[in-house]
N, C-alpha and C positions, 0 to 999 in steps of 0.2 A: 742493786737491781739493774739489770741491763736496758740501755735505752734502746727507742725503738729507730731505724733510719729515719731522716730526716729529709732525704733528696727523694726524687723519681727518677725512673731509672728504665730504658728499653735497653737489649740486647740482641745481637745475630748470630748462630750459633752455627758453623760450618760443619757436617761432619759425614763420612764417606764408610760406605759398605766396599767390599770385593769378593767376589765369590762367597755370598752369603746372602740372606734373607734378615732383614733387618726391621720387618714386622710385618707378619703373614695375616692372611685374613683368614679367620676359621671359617667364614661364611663364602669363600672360595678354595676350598682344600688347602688354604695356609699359605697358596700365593702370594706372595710381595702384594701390597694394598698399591693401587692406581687408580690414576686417574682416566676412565674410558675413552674420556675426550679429547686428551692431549697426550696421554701417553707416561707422563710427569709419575715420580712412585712417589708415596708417599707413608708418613706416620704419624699416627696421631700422638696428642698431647699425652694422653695415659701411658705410651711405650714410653716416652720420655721419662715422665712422671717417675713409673716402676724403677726406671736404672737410678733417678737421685735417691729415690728412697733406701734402695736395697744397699747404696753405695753409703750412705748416711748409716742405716743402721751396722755395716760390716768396720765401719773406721770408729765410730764413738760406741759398740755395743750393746745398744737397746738401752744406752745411762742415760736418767735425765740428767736435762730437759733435752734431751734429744732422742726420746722413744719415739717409736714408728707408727701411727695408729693404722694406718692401711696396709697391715703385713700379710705374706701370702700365707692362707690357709689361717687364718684371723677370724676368730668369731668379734664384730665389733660391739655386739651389745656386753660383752667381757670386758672390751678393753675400756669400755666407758665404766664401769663398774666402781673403779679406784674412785673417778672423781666424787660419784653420792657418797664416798664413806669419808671422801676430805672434807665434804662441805658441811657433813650432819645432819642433823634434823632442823628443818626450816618447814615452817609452814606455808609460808607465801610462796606459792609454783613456783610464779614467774620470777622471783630471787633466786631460788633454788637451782632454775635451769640457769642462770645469767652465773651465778657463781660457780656450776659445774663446770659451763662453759669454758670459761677463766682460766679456772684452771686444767681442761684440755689443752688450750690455749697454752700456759706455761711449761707444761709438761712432754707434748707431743711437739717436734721437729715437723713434721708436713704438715698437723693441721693450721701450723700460726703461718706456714708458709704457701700452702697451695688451699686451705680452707677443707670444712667436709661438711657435710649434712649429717646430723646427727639427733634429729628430731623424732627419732622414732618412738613409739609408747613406752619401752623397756629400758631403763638408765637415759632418758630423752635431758640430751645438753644441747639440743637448739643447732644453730645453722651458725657457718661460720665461713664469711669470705675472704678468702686467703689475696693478702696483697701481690704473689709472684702466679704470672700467669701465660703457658706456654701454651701456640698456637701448633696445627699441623704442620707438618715438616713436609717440605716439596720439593725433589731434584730438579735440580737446576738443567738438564737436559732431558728425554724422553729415557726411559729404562727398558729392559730388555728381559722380560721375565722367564727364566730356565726350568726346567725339568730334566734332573740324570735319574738313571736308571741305577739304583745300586743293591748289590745281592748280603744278604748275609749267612753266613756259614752254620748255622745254626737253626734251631730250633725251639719253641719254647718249651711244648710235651713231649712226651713217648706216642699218645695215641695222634698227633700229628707226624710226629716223623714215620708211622707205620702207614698212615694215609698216603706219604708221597713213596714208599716203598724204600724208606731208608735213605732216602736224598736231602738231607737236612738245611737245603736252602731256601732261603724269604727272600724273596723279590718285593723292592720297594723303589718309591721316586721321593729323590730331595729340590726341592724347587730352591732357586737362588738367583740373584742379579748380577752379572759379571763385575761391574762398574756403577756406584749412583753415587754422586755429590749432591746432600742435602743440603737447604738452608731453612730455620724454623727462627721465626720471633718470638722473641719474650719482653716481656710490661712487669713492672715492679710499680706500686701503687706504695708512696710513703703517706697518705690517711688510713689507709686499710692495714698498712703493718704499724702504725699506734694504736688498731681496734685490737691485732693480735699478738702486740709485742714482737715482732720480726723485730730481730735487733741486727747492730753492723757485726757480729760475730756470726748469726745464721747466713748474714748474707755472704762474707769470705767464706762459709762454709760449701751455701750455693754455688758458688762460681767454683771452689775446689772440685765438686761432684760434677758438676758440667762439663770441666779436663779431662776426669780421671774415669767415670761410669763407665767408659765402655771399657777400659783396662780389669774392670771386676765384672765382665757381665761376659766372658767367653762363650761360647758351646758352638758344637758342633754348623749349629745355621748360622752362626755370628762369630767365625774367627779372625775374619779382617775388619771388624770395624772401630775407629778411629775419628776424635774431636780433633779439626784442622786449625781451626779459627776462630776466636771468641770474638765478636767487636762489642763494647759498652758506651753507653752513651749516658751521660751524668749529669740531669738539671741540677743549678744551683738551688733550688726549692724545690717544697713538697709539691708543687702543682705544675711545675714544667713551663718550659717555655717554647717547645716548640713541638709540632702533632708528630705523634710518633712514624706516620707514613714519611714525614718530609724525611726525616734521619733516616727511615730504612733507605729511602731512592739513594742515598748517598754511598751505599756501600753494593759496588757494581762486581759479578761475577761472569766471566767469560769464559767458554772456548776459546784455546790457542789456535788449535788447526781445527777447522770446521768438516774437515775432507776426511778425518777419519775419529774413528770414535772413542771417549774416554777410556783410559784404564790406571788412573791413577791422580794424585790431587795437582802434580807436577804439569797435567796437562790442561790446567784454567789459570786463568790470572784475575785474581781479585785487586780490584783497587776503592780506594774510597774518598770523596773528592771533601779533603780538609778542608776547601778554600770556604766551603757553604756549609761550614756548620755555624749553625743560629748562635747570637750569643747568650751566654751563661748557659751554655753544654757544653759538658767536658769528653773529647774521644780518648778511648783505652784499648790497646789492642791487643788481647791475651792470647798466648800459646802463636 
């Protein structure tokens, strides 16, 4: 049986859009998400979320113990379904649900890892807090939100292309940000991945899918984007020894030249001030 980690663990995850849209808001025609007040783009933890998942389920195949319970176009009261017919027939609920649980737990890749709520009446396996936990993502300078104009040559009907008298173009606008360097934290909780069994094989797994996610996650609004920087930080225990803000202040991201505007990761300098890390944490600097 796999054990569960044993340390805690924050991370800072560097990573850059270019000419692309890197999570639009439907509740603003699909604009890059900002922030009104400062200008800052942002994304939240669920875009995140989506690219490890999809990148988790495309490398290991939907095999356990590494199926996907929050798949796109997922009915979840199905996918909980397997565990009532592992568990049997138990009369005492609240066993019932605790050993369902368990085994979602063992069997699902994100729920032992980011948790899910799964208490609903129908195959109800209870609530489950996932020990790795990612915060919104926020460029490091103001963003620049775009609108092109682009035509397609086509048509979808006949009684459409007879409306425009045989002129078979659609006119459409693709919104995108020239340039944005994000930075998002993440908390890895080692109490909470003993409630779900995260072991040290999910967790190299985690950090593989945080390099690689955007390399599987192309299309058209999203074909420059790119993980720059991983930084880790590694208490020698499960309860840490130093607040996760102090560690972040230590990893500084700059403009080079203030006088003209990003367009690439070559134009900031990260640095991270070794001298003041706490002891018993350990720095790691991936990619």
């Amino acid at each position: 049986m796999r054990e569960a980690i044993k340390n805690r663990y924050e991370f800072v995850l560097l990573f850059d859009v270019k000419n692309g849209n890197p999570n639009g808001d439907p509740d603003g025609g699909n604009l890059p998400r900002i922030d009104p007040e400062t200008g800052h783009g942002i994304t939240t933890d669920v875009c995140l979320k989506r690219k490890v998942r999809n990148y988790i389920e495309l490398i290991k195949e939907d095999q356990t113990p590494y199926n996907i319970y929050v798949k796109e176009k997922a009915i979840l009261t199905e996918r909980r379904k397997p565990a009532y017919e592992a568990v049997g027939e138990i009369e005492d609920k609240a066993e019932k649900i605790s050993k369902a649980k368990a085994w979602m737990c063992k069997n699902f890749f994100d729920i032992r890892t980011f948790g899910a709520v799964m208490s609903t009446k129908e195959n109800n396996c209870g609530q489950v807090r996932g020990p790795v936990q990612i915060a919104f993502s926020q460029s490091i300078d103001p963003i620049v939100p775009l609108e092109a104009s682009i035509t397609r040559m086509a048509v979808e009907t006949k009684k459409e292309s007879d409306s425009q008298g045989g002129d078979n173009r659609t006119m459409g606008r693709k919104t995108y940000v020239p340039y944005g360097l994000y930075r998002v934290h993440g908390f890895i909780s080692a109490p909470l991945a003993k409630q779900t069994g995260f072991s040290t094989e999910d967790l190299d797994l985690f950090w593989n899918a945080l390099l690689n996610m955007f390399d599987h996650d192309r299309s058209a609004a999203r074909g420059e984007m790119a993980a720059q920087k991983l930084i880790v930080f590694k208490h020698d225990c499960e309860l840490g020894n130093a607040p996760a803000q102090k560690l972040f202040s230590l990893v500084n991201v700059k403009r080079k030249d203030e006088s003209k505007p990003p367009r690439s990761y070559s134009d900031y300098h990260v640095s991270i001030n070794g001298d003041k890390i706490p002891a018993g944490v350990t720095l790691t600097e991936m990619f």
